[in-house]
KOLBA-891680 format. One record per residue (C-alpha): x, z, y; residue in one letter. Coordinates in nm, 3 decimals, decimal comma. Last residue first. Layout:
// KOLBA-891680
@xx: X | zz: Z | yy: Y | res: A
...
***
This chain:
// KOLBA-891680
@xx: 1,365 | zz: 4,266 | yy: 14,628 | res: X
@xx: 1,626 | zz: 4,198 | yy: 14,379 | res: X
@xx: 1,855 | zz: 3,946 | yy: 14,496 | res: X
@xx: 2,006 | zz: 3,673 | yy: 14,365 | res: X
@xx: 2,323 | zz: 3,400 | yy: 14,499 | res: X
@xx: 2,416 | zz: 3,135 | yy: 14,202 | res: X
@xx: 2,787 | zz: 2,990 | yy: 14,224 | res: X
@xx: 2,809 | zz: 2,648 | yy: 14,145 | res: X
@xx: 2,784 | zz: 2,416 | yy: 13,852 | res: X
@xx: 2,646 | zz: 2,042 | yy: 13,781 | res: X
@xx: 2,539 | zz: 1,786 | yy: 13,559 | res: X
@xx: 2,566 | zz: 1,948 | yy: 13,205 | res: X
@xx: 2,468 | zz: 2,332 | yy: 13,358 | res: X
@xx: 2,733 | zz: 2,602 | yy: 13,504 | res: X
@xx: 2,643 | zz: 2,866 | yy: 13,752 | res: X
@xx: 2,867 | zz: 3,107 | yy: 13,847 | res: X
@xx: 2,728 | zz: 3,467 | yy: 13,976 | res: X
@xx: 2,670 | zz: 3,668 | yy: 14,297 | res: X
@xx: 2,491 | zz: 3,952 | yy: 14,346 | res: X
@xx: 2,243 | zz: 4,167 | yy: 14,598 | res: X
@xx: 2,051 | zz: 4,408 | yy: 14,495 | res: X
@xx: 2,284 | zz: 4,652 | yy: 14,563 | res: X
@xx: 2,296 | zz: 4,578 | yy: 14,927 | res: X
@xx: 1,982 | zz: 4,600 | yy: 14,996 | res: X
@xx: 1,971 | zz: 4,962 | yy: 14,848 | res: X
@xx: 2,264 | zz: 5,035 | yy: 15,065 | res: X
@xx: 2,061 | zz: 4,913 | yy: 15,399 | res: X
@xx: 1,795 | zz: 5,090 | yy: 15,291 | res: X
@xx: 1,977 | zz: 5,428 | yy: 15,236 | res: X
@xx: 2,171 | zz: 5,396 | yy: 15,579 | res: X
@xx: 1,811 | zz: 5,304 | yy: 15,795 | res: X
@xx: 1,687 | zz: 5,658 | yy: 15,580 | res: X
@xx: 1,970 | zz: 5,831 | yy: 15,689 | res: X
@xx: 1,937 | zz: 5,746 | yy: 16,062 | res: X
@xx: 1,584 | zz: 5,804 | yy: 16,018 | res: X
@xx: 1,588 | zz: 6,146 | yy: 15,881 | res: X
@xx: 1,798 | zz: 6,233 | yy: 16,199 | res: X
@xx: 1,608 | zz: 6,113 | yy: 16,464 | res: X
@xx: 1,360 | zz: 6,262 | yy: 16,324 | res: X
@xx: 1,504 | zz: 6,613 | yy: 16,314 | res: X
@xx: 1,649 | zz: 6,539 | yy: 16,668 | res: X
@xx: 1,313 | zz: 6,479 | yy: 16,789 | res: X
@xx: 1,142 | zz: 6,775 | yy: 16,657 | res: X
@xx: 1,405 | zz: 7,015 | yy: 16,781 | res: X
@xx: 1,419 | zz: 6,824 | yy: 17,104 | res: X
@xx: 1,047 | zz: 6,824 | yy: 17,140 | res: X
@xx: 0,955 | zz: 7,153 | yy: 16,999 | res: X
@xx: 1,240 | zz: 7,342 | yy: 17,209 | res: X
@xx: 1,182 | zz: 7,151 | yy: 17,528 | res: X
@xx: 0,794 | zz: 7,164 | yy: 17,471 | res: X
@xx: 0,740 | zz: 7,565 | yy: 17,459 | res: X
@xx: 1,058 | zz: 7,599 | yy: 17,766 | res: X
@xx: 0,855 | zz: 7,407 | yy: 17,983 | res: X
@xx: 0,534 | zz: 7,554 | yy: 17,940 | res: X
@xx: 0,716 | zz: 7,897 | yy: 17,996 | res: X
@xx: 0,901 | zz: 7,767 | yy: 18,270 | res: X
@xx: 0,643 | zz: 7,613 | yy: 18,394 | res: X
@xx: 0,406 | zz: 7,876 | yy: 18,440 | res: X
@xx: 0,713 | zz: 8,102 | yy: 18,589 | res: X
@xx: 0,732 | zz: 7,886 | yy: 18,845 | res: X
@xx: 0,395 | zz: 7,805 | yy: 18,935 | res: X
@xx: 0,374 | zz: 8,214 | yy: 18,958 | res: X
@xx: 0,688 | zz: 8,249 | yy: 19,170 | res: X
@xx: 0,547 | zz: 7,980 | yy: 19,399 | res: X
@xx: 0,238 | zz: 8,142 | yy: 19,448 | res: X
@xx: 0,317 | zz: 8,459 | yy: 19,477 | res: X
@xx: 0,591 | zz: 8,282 | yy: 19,801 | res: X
@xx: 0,286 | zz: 8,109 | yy: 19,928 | res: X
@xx: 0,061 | zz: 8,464 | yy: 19,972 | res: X
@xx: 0,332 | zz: 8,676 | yy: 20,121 | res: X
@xx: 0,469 | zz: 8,432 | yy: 20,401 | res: X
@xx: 0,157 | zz: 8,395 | yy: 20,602 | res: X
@xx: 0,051 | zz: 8,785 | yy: 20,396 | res: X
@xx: 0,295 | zz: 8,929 | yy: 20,615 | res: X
@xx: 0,377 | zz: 9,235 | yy: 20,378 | res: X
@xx: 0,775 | zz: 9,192 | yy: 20,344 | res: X
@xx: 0,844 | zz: 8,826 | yy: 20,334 | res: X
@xx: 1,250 | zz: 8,935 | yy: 20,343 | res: X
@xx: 1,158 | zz: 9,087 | yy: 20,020 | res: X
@xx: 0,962 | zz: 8,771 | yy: 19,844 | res: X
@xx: 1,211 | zz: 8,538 | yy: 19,940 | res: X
@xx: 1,488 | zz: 8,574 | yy: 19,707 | res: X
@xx: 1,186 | zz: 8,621 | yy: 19,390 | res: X
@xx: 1,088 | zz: 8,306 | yy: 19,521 | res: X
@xx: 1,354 | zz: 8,151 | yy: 19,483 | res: X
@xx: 1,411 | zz: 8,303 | yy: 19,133 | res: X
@xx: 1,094 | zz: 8,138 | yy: 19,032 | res: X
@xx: 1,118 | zz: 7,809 | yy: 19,167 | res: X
@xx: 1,428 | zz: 7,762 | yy: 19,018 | res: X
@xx: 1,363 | zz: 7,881 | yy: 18,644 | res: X
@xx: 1,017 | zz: 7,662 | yy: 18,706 | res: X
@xx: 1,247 | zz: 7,364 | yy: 18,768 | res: X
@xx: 1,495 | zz: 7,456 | yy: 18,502 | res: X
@xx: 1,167 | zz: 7,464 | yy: 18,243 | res: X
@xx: 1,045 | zz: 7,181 | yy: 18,354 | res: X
@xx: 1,387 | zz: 6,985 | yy: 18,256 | res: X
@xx: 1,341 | zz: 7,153 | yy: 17,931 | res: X
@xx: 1,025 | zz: 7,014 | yy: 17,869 | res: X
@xx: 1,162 | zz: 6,641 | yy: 17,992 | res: X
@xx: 1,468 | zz: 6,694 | yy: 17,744 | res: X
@xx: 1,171 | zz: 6,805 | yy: 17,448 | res: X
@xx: 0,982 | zz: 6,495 | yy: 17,552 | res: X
@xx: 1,285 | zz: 6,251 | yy: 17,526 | res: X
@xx: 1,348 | zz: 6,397 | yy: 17,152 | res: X
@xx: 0,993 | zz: 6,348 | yy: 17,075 | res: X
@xx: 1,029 | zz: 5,981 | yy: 17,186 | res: X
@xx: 1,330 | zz: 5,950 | yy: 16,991 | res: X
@xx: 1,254 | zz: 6,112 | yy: 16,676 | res: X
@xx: 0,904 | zz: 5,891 | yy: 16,716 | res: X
@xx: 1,089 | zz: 5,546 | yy: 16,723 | res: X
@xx: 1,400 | zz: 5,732 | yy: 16,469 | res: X
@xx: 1,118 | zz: 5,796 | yy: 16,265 | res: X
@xx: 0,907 | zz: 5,476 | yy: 16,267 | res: X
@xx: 1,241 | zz: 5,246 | yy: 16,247 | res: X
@xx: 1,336 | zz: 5,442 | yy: 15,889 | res: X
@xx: 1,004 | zz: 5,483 | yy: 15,752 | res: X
@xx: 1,015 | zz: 5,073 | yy: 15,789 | res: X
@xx: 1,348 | zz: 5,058 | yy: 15,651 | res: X
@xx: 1,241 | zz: 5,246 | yy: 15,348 | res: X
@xx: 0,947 | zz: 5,061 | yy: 15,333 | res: X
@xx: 1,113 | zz: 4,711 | yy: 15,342 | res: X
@xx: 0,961 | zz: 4,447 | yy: 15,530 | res: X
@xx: 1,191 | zz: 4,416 | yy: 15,824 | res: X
@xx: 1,444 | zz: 4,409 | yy: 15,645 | res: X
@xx: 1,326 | zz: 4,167 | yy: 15,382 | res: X
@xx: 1,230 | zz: 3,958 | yy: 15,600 | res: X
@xx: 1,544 | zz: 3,951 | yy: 15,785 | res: X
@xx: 1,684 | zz: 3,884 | yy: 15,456 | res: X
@xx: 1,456 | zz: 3,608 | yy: 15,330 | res: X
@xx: 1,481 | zz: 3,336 | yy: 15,576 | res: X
@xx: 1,831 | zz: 3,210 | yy: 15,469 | res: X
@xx: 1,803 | zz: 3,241 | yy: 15,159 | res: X
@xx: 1,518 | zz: 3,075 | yy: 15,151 | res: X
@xx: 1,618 | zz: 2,778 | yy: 15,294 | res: X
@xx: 1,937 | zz: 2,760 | yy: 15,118 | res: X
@xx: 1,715 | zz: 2,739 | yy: 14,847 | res: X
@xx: 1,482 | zz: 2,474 | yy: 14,916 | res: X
@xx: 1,856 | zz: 2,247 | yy: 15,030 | res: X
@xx: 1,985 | zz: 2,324 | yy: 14,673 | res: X
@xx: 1,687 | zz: 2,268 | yy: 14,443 | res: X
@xx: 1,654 | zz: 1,902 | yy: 14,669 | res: X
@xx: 2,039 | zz: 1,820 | yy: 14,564 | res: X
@xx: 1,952 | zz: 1,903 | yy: 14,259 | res: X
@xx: 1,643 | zz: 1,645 | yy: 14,234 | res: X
@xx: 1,869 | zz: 1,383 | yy: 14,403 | res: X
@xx: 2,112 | zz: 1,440 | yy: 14,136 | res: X
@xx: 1,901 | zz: 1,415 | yy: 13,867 | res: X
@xx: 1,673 | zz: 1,088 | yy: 13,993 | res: X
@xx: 1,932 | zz: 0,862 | yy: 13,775 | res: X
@xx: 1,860 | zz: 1,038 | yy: 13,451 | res: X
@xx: 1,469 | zz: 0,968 | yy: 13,552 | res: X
@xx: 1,318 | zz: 1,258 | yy: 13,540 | res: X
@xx: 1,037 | zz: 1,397 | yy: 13,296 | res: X
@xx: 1,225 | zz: 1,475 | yy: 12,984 | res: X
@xx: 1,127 | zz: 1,763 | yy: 12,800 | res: X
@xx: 1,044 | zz: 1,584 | yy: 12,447 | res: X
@xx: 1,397 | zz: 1,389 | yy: 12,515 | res: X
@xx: 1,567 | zz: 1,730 | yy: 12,460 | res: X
@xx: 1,928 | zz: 1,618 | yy: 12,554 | res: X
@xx: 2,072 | zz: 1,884 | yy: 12,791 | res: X
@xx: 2,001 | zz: 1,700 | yy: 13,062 | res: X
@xx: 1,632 | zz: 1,772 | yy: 12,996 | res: X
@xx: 1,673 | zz: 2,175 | yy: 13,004 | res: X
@xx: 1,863 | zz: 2,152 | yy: 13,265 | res: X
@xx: 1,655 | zz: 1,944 | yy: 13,488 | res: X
@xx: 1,331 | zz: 2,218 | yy: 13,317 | res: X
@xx: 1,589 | zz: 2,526 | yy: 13,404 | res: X
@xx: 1,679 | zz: 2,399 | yy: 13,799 | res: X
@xx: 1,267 | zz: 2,332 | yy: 13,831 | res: X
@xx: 1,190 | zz: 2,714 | yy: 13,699 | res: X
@xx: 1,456 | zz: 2,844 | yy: 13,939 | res: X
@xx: 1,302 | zz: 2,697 | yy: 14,235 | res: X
@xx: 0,946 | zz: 2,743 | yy: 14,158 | res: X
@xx: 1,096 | zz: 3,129 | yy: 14,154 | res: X
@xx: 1,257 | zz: 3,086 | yy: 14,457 | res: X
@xx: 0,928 | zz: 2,959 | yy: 14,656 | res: X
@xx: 0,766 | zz: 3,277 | yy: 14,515 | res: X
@xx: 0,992 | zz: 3,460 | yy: 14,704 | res: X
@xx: 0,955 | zz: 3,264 | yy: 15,072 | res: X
@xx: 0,527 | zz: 3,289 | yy: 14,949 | res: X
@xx: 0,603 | zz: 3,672 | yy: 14,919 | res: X
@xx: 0,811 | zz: 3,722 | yy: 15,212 | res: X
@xx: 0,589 | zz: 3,528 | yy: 15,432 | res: X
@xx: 0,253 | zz: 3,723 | yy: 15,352 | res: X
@xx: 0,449 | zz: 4,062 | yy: 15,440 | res: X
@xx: 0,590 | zz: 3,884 | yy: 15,783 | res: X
@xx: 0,256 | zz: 3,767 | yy: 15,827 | res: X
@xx: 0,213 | zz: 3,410 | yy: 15,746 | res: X
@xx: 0,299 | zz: 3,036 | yy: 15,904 | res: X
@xx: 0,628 | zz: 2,997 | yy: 15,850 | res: X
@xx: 0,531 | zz: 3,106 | yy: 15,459 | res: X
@xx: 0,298 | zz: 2,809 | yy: 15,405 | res: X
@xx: 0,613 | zz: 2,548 | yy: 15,532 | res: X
@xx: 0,804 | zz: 2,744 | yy: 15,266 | res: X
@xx: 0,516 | zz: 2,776 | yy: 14,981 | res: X
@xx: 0,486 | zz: 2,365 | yy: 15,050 | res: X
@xx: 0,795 | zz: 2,311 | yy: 14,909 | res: X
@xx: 0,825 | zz: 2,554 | yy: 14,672 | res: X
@xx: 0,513 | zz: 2,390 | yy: 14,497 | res: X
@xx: 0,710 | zz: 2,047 | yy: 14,590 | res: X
@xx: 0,993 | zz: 2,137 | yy: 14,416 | res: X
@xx: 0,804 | zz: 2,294 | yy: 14,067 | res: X
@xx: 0,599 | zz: 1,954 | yy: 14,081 | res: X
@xx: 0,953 | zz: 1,763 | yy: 14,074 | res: X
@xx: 1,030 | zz: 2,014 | yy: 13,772 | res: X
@xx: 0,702 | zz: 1,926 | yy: 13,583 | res: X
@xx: 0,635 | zz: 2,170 | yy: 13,273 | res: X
@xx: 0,297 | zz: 2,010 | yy: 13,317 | res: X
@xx: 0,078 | zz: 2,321 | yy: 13,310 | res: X
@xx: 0,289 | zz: 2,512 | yy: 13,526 | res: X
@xx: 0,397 | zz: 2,185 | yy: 13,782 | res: X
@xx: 0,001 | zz: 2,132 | yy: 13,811 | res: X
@xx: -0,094 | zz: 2,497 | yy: 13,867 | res: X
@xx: 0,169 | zz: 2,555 | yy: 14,140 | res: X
@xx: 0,087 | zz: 2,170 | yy: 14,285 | res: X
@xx: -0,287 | zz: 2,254 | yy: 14,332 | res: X
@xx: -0,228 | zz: 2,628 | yy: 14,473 | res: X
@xx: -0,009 | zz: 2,497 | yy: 14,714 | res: X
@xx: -0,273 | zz: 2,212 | yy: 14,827 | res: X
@xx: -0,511 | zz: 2,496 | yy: 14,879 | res: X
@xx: -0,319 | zz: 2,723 | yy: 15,066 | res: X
@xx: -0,260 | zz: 2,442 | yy: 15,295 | res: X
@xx: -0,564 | zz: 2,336 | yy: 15,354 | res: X
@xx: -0,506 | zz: 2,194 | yy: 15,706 | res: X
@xx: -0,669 | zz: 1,843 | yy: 15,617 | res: X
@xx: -0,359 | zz: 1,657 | yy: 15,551 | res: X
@xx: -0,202 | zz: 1,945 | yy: 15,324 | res: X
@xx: -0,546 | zz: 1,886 | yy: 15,144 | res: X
@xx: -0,457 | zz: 1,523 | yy: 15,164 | res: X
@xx: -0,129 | zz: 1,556 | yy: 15,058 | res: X
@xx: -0,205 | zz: 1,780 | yy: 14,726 | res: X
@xx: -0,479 | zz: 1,518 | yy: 14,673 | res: X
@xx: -0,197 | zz: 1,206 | yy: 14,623 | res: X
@xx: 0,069 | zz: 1,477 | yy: 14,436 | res: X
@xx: -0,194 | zz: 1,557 | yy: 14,149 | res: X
@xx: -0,305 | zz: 1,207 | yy: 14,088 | res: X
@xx: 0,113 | zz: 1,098 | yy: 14,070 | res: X
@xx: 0,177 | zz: 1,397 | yy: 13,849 | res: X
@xx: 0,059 | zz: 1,234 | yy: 13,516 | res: X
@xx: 0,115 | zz: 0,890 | yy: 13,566 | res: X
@xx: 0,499 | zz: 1,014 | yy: 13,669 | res: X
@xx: 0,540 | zz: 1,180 | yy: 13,428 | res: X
@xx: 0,459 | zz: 0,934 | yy: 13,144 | res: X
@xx: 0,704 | zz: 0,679 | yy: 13,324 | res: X
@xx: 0,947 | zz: 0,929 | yy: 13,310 | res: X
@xx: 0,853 | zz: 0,957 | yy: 12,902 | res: X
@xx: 0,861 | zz: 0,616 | yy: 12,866 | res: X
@xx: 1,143 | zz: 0,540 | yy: 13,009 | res: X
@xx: 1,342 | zz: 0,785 | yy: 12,836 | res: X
@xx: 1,214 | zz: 0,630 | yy: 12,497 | res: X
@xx: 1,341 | zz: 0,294 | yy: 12,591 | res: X
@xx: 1,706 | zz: 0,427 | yy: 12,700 | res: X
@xx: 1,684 | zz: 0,620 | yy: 12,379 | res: X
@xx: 1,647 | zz: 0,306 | yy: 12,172 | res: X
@xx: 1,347 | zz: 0,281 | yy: 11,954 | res: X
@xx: 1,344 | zz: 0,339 | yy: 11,575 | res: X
@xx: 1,240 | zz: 0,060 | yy: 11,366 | res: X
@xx: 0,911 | zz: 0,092 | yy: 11,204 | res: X
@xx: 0,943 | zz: 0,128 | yy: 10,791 | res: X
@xx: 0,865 | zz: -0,193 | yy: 10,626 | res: X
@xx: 0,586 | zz: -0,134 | yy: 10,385 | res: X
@xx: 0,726 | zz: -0,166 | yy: 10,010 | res: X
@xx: 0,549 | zz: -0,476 | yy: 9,850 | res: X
@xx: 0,529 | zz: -0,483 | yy: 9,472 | res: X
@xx: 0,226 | zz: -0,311 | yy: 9,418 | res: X
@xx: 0,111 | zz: -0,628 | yy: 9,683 | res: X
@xx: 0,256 | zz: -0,868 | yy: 9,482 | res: X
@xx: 0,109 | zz: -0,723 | yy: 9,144 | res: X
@xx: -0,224 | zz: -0,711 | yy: 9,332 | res: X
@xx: -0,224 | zz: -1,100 | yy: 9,401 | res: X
@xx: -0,081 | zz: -1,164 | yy: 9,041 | res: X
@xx: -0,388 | zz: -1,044 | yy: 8,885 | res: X
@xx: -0,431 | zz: -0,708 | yy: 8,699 | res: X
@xx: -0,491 | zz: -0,774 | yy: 8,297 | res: X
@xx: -0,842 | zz: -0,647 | yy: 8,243 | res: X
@xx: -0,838 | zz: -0,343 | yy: 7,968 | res: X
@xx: -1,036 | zz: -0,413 | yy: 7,678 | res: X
@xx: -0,706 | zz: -0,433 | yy: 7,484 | res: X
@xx: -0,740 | zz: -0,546 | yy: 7,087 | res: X
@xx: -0,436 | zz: -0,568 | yy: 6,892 | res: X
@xx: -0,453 | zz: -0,765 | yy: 6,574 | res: X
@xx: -0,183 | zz: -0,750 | yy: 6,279 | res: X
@xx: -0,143 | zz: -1,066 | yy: 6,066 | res: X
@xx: 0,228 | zz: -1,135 | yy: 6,129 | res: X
@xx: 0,326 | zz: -0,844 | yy: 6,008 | res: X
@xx: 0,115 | zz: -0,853 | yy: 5,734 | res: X
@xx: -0,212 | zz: -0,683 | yy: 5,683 | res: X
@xx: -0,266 | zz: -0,299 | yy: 5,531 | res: X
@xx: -0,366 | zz: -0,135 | yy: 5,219 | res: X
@xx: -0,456 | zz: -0,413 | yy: 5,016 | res: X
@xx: -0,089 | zz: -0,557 | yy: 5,051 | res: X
@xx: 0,089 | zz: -0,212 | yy: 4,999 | res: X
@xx: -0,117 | zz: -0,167 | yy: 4,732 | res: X
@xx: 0,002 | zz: -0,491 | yy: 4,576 | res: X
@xx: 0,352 | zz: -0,416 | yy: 4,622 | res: X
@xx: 0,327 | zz: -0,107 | yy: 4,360 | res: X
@xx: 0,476 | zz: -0,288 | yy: 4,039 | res: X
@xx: 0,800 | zz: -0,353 | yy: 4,191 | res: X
@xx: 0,975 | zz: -0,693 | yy: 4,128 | res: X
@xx: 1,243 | zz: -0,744 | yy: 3,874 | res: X
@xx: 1,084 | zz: -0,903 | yy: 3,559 | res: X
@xx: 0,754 | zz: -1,062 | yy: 3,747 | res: X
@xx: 0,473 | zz: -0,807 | yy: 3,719 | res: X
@xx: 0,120 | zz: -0,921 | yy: 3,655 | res: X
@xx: -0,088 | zz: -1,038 | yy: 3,920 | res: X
@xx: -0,118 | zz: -1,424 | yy: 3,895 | res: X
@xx: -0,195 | zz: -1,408 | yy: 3,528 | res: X
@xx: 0,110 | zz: -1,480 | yy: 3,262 | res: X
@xx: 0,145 | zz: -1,798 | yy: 3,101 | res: X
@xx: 0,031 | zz: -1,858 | yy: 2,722 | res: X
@xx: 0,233 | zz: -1,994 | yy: 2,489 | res: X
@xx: 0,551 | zz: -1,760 | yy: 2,487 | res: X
@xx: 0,264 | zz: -1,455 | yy: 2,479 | res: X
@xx: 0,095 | zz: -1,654 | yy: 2,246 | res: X
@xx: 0,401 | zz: -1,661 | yy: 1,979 | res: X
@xx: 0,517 | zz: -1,317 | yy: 2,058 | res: X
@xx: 0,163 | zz: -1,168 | yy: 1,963 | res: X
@xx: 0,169 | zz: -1,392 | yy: 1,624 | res: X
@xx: 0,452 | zz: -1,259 | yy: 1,536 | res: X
@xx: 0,372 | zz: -0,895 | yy: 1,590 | res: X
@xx: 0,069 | zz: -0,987 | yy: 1,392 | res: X
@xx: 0,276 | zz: -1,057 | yy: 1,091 | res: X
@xx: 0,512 | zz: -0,796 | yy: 1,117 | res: X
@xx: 0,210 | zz: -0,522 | yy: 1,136 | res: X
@xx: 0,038 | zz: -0,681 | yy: 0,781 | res: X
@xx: 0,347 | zz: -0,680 | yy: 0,573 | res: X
@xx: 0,424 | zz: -0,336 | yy: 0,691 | res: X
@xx: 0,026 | zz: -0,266 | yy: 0,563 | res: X
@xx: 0,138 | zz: -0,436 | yy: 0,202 | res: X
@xx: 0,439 | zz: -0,212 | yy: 0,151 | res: X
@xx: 0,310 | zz: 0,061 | yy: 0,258 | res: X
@xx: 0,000 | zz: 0,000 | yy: 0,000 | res: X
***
């Protein structure tokens, strides 16, 4: 039976190797050498060449590339000869409404009003030429005021002063944001700073003497001292004359023995006498004691103003870009 069934199992393994010579092999069976897993790969997922990409997404023109493209041009940046101009030019616009009805108020005898016009204007425009002609018009004001009312206009003319020498400094100095001069108009500007100021320094110290309240006590006391003084001497000049009438009378009164002609006149004299002696004597001693104590506070009163004045008083060097000096300032 072995024998018989390995009989059987060589013959159909012959026949199997016969067909399979026969026969080709299907489309998808394995060539010798390939892998047997390739076909998944190609069920799984298209070729390379076969892949698809969808994009909704509109494709931007070429207009709008160019313009994503462009950069804007950044604006050139102007001189500083061109900006200066402008900014003068500015300036001027600005206080050239404010100057025309500052003249015509001046014009019309308002002068208080035209002063008030340019101090407000030069303030709120940081204008040095406006800062001039406030201090300007403050000095032809102050030659028409009070000694008191002068002063004060003559010190507020300074101050215009000093704020138009720190705006010209302030724009020679390089800020073109402050610039309201020409560069050429400098000069002249300084040159009207200087003569304003020499002005007022040369009307403020009388004022200022004759203003001060020290000084002022001073005058009244030795005025009064003096007057007091010239009472007392005119007391005391009564009181010699009733001295004299008195002791002449008392030389006369014994040779007058009792005739009442010569009686009577000589009482009376020796009375009138002693009356003003006494009166006399009362208002010499007041008066010149009075008087000389005035004159006396006075004279030191006059000394301590005239030292305070003094002290307040100093001088100092000036320097700025354009020009430099020595600066004169008192304390008032």
């Amino acid at each position: 039976m072995s024998t018989v069934r390995s009989q059987g199992r060589r013959s159909l393994l012959v026949v199997g190797i016969a067909l399979s010579l026969a026969v080709p092999a299907p489309a998808w069976a394995a060539q010798p050498g390939e892998s047997t897993t390739e076909w998944k790969t190609d069920s799984a997922k298209p070729a390379a060449d076969d892949d698809i990409v969808l994009d909704d997404s509109p494709e931007p023109s070429n207009n709008n590339k160019k313009k994503s493209g462009k950069k804007k041009a950044a604006p050139k940046p102007q001189p500083r000869e061109a900006v200066i101009s402008a900014q003068v030019e500015k300036a001027e616009a600005e206080r050239a409404p404010l100057q025309d009805q500052a003249q015509k108020l001046s014009d019309a005898g308002n002068l208080e009003g035209a002063v008030g016009l340019l101090a407000g204007g030069a303030e709120a425009l940081r204008d040095p030429v406006l800062h001039l002609a406030a201090a300007d018009a403050r000095q032809k004001l102050a030659r028409k005021r009070s000694a008191d009312q002068a002063k004060a206009e003559w010190e507020a003319s300074l101050r215009h002063i000093d704020r138009a020498d720190a705006l010209l400094a302030a724009s020679s100095g390089g800020a073109l944001d402050g610039i309201r001069v020409s560069p050429d108009d400098v000069e002249t500007m300084h040159a009207w700073s200087t003569e304003l100021r020499a002005a007022a320094d040369g009307a403020l110290p009388d004022l200022v003497r004759r203003t001060n309240p020290v000084r002022r006590n001073a005058r009244g006391e030795l005025i009064a001292g003096s007057i007091f003084l010239a009472g007392g001497l005119a007391g005391l000049g009564v009181m010699a004359g009733g001295i004299y009438l008195s002791r002449s009378a008392d030389r006369e009164l014994p040779k007058a023995g009792d005739n009442p002609m010569y009686l009577e006149p000589l009482e009376a004299q020796k009375k009138k006498g002693d009356t003003m002696t006494a009166a006399g004597a009362v208002a010499g001693v007041l008066g010149v004691a009075l008087g000389v104590t005035l004159v006396a506070l006075g004279a030191t009163d006059f000394k301590k103003a005239k030292m305070e004045q003094l002290s307040r008083v100093s001088v100092a060097p000036t320097f700025a870009p354009t020009y430099g000096g020595l600066s004169l300032s008192a304390r008032f």
